[in-house]
C-alpha positions in Angstrom: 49.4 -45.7 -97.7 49.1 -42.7 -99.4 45.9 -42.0 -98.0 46.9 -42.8 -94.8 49.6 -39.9 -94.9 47.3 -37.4 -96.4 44.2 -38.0 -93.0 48.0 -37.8 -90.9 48.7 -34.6 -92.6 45.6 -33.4 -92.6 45.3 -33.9 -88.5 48.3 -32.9 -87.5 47.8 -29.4 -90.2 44.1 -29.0 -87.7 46.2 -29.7 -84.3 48.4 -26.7 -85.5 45.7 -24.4 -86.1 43.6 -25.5 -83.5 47.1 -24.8 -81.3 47.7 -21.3 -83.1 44.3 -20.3 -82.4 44.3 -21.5 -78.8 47.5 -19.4 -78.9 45.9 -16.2 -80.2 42.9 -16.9 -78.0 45.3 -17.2 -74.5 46.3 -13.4 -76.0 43.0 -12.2 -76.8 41.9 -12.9 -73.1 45.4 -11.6 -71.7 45.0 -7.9 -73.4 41.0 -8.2 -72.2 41.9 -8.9 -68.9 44.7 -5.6 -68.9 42.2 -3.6 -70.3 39.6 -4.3 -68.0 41.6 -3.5 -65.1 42.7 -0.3 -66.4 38.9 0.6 -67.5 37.2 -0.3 -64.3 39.1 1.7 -61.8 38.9 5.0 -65.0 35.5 4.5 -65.1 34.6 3.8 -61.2 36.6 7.5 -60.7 34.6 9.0 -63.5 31.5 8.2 -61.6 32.7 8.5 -58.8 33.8 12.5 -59.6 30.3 12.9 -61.2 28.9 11.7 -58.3 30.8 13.9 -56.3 30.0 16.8 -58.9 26.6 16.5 -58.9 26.6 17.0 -54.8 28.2 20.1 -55.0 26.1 21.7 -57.5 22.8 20.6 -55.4 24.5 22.0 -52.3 26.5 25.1 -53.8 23.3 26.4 -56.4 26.1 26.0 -59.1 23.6 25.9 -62.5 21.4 27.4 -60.3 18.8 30.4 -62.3 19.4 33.7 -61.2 15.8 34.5 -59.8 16.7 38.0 -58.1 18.6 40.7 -60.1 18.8 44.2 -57.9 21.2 46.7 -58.0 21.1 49.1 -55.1 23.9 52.3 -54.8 26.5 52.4 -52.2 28.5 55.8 -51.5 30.9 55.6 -48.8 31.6 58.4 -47.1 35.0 58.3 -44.3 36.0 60.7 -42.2 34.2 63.4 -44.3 35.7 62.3 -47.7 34.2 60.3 -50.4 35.6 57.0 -50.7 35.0 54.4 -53.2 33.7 51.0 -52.3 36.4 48.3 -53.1 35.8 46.7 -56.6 35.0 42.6 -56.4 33.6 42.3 -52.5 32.1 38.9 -52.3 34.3 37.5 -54.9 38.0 38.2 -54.1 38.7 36.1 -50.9 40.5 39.6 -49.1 36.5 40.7 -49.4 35.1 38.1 -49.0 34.6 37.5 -45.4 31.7 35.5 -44.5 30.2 32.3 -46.7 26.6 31.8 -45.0 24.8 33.0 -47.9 27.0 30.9 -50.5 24.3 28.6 -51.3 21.9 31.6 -52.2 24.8 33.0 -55.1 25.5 32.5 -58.5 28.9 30.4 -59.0 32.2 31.8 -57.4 30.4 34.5 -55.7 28.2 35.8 -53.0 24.8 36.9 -53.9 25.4 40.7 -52.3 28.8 41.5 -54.3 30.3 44.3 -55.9 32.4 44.5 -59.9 33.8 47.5 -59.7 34.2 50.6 -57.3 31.5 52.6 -58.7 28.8 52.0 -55.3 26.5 49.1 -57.5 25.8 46.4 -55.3 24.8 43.7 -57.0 22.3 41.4 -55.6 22.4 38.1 -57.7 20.5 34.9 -55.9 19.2 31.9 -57.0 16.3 32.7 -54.6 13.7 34.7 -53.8 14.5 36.3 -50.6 15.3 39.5 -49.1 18.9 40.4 -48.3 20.4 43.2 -45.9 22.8 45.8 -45.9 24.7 44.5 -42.2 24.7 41.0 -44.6 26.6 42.9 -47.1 28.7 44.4 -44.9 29.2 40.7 -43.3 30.5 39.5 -47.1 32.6 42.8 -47.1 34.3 42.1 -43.6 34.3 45.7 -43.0 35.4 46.3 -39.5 32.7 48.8 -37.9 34.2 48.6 -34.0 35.1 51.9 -33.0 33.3 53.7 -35.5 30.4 55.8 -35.6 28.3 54.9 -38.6 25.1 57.2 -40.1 22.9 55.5 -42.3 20.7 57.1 -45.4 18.4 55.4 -47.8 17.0 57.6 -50.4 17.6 60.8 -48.1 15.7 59.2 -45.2 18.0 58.2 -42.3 18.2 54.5 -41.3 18.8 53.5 -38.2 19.4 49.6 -38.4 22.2 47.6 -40.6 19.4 45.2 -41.3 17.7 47.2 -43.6 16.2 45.4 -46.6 18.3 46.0 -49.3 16.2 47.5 -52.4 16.6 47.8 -56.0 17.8 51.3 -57.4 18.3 52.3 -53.5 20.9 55.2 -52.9 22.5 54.5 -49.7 24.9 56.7 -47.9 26.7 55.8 -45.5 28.8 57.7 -43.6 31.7 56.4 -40.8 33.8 58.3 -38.6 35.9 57.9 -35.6 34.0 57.2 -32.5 34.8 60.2 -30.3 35.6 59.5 -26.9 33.6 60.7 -24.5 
């Protein structure tokens, strides 16, 4: 009889762990199955964002090498007076006007931009390509109706906006009231 008790005991002691450890199983898949549906939506928006990430980089040039490094000079002459040119066009959205050449410019700005107002235009691409003083002036926004405009480029008048913009070029430009006439 004795034995008898002892297989009884011995039984119902597995049927309790087997029932505690189907118990702690049922909570091991419960927590897996609330983790996973908080980690699949994360990581589906992580890659999802890179994705996304990676798209504008490839369209914008952002990590794109600077293959073009020029610095022409600017002096602004209105109405007879020296003026300076404003600090930051092609980076500051008031001076920053038109976006067509984004793609060509190292992050956050244009490729034809200014710093400061000391006259360097900066010409910083990620291409190879030559670049214009009327596209400056498009970056700039600088409103040119009603205005008479002369043009110098190293002391030899210009007489075209889409003059190829040069490296250590001193350009003067000049712009007055349009007389009537």
């Amino acid at each position: 009889m004795n034995k008898v008790n002892k297989s009884s005991n011995n039984n119902n002691r597995d049927n309790i762990d087997n029932r505690s450890k189907s118990y702690f199983a049922a909570g091991r898949r419960k927590r897996k199955k609330r983790l996973l549906m908080f980690v699949i939506p994360i990581l589906t928006a992580v890659i999802a964002f890179g994705v996304y990430a990676a798209m504008q980089a490839r369209e914008q040039g952002f990590g794109a090498a600077m293959v073009l490094h020029i610095h022409p000079n600017l002096t602004l002459i209105v109405d007879g007076s020296p003026s300076s040119v404003p600090e930051n066009i092609g980076i500051d959205a008031p001076l920053y006007k038109d976006h067509t050449l984004d793609k060509y410019g190292m992050t956050g700005m244009a490729p034809i931009h200014t710093h400061d107002s000391s006259g360097v235009i900066h010409i910083e691409s990620n291409t190879n390509r030559n670049y214009t003083f009327d596209e400056f002036l498009k970056i700039w926004g600088l409103d040119l109706s009603d205005k008479a405009i002369r043009i110098s480029v190293n002391g030899n008048p210009v007489n075209s906006l889409d003059y190829v913009l040069n490296d250590g070029d001193n350009i003067i430009m000049e712009i007055k009231q349009q007389e009537d006439g």
